[in-house]
C-alpha positions as CSV (number, residue, x, y, z in Angstrom):
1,X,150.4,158.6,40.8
2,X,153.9,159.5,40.1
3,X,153.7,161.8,43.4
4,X,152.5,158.6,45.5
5,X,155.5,156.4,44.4
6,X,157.8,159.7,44.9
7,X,155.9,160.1,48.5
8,X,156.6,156.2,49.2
9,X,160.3,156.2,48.3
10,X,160.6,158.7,50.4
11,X,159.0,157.4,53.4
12,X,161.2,154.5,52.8
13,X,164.3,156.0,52.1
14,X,163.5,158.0,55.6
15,X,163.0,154.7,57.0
16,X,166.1,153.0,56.1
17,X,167.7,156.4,57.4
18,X,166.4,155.9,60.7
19,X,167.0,152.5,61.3
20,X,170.8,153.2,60.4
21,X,170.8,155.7,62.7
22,X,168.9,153.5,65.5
23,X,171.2,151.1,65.0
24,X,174.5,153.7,65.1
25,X,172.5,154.6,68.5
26,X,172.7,151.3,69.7
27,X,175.8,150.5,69.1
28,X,177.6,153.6,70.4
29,X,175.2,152.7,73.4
30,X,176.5,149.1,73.8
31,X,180.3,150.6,73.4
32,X,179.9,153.2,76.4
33,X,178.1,150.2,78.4
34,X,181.3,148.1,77.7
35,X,183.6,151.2,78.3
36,X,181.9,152.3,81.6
37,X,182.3,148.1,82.8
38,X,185.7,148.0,82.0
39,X,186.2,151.8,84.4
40,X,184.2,150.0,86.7
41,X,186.6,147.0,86.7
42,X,189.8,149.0,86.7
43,X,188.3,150.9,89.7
44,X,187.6,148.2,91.9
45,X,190.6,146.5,90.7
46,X,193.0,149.9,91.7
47,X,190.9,149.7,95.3
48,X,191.3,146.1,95.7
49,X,195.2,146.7,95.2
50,X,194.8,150.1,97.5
51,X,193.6,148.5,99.9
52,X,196.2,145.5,100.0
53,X,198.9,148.2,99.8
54,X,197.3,149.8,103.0
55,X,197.1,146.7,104.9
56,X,200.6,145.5,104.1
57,X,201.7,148.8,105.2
58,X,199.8,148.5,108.8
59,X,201.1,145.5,109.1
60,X,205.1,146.6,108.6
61,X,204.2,150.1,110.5
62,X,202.8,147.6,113.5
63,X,206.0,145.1,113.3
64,X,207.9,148.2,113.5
65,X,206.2,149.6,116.8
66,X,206.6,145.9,118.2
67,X,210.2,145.5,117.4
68,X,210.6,149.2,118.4
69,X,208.9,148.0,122.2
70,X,211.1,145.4,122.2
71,X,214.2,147.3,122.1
72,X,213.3,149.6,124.6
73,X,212.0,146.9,127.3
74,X,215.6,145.6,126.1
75,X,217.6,148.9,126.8
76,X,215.1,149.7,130.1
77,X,216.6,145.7,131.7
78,X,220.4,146.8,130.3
79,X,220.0,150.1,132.0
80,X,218.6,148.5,135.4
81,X,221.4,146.1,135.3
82,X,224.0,149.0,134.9
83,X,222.4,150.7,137.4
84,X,222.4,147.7,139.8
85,X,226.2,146.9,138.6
86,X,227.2,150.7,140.0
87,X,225.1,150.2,143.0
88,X,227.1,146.8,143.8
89,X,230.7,148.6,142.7
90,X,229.9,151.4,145.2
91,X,228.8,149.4,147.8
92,X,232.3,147.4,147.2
93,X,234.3,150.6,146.6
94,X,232.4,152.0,150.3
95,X,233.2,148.5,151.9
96,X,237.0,148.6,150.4
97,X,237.5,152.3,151.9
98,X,235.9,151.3,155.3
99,X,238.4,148.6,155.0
100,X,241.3,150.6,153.9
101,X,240.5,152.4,157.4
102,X,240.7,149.9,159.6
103,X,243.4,148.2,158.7
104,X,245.9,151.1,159.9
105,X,243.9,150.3,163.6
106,X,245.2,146.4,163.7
């Protein structure tokens, strides 16, 4: 008899030890759940941030390129005009000499 009750406390004391340790098992379980949410979060949070990072950056790189295309349209029409301005001057100065030549004939 006394080996039955020593068998029973046993099984229950076994018992007890296992469902301590199921519910240890559980509760690590639910704290790596919560931990791998809360990566998950910061990831998608850090790509969201990424990927407003890389679109503000297109966005400068391509106001560059326009403001860049600008300037040179700008320099290309200044450098036309010189180039007409010299024309016009030589023509003048061509004009002035032909005139410098004559004007010994009269």
């Amino acid at each position: 008899m006394i080996r039955h009750v020593s068998t029973a406390l046993t099984a229950i004391a076994l018992t007890v030890t296992l469902a301590a340790c199921g519910q240890q098992s559980q509760e690590a379980a639910d704290k790596a759940k919560a931990s791998a949410s809360k990566a998950a979060d910061s990831a998608a949070t850090a790509t969201k941030d990424a990927a407003t990072a890389a679109s503000a950056a297109a966005k400068d790189a391509t106001d560059a390129t326009k403001d860049a295309a600008s300037k040179a349209a700008d320099a290309t029409k200044d450098a036309d005009a010189s180039k007409d301005a010299a024309a016009k001057a030589s023509d003048a100065a061509k004009k002035a000499n032909e005139a410098a030549k004559e004007a010994p004939k009269k």
